[in-house]
N, C-alpha and C positions, 0 to 999 in steps of 0.2 A: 594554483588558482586557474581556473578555467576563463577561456576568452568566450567573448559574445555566442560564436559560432558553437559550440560545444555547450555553453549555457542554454544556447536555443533549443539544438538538439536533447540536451537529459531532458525537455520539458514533452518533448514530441513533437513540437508545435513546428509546420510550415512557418517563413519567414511573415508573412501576412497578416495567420494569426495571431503566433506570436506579437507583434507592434501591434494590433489592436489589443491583445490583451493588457498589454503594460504602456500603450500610450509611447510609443515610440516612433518617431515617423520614418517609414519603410526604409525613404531613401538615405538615411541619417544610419540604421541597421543592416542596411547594404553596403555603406562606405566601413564600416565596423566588420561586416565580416569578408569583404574583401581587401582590407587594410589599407584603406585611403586615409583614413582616420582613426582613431582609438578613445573607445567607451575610456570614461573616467575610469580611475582606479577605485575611487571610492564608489562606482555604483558597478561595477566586477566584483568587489567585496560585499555590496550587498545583495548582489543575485546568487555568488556564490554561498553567504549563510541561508538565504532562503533555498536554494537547494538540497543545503543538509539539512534543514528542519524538515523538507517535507520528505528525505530519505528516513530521515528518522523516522517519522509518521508512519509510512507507509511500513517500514518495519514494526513497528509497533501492532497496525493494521493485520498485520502476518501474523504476531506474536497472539494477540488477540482473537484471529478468529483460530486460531488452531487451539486454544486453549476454549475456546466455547466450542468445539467439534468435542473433544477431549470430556468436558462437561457433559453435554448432551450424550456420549457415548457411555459415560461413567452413570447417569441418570437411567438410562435403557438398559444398563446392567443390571443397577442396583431393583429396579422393576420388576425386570425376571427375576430376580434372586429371592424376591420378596413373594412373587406368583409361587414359585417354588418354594418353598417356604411352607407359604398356605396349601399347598397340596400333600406334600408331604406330611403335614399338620392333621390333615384329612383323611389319611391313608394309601393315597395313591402315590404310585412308584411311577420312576421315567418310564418304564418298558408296559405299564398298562394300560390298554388303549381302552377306549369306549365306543 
């Protein structure tokens, strides 16, 4: 399980931000990450499962757009294939120009 400081960091967030974004007060996330005190276990557990949902996400996000690249490639295929298609339908051949 990850502590405060390494929770902070996977998010990118300077200390600042971070505590305004989750309502933590600075000095309270400073005694936390220089070990004067220690975040509950129970809210380390819950930073840490929101971690992995949004690693999951973000994976997903990856899986996602490379499968609509994928799409879009396989549609620009299928297009020419079909232009080609109709020319050859037509009589014209790859090698003759106009």
């Amino acid at each position: 399980m990850l502590n405060m400081t390494d929770i902070r960091k996977h998010t990118g967030l300077n200390r600042a931000e971070f505590c305004r974004r989750y309502s933590i007060p600075y000095k309270t996330m400073s005694q936390w990450e220089h070990g004067v005190s220690h975040a509950p276990s129970w809210y380390l557990e819950l930073f840490n499962r929101y971690l992995s949902l949004m690693d999951e996400n973000n994976e997903q996000k990856t899986q996602i757009e490379e499968l609509n690249s994928m799409i879009t490639s396989a549609s620009r295929l299928s297009s020419y294939a079909e232009r080609l298609k109709e020319l050859n339908e037509k009589g014209y051949s790859e090698n003759e120009e106009k």
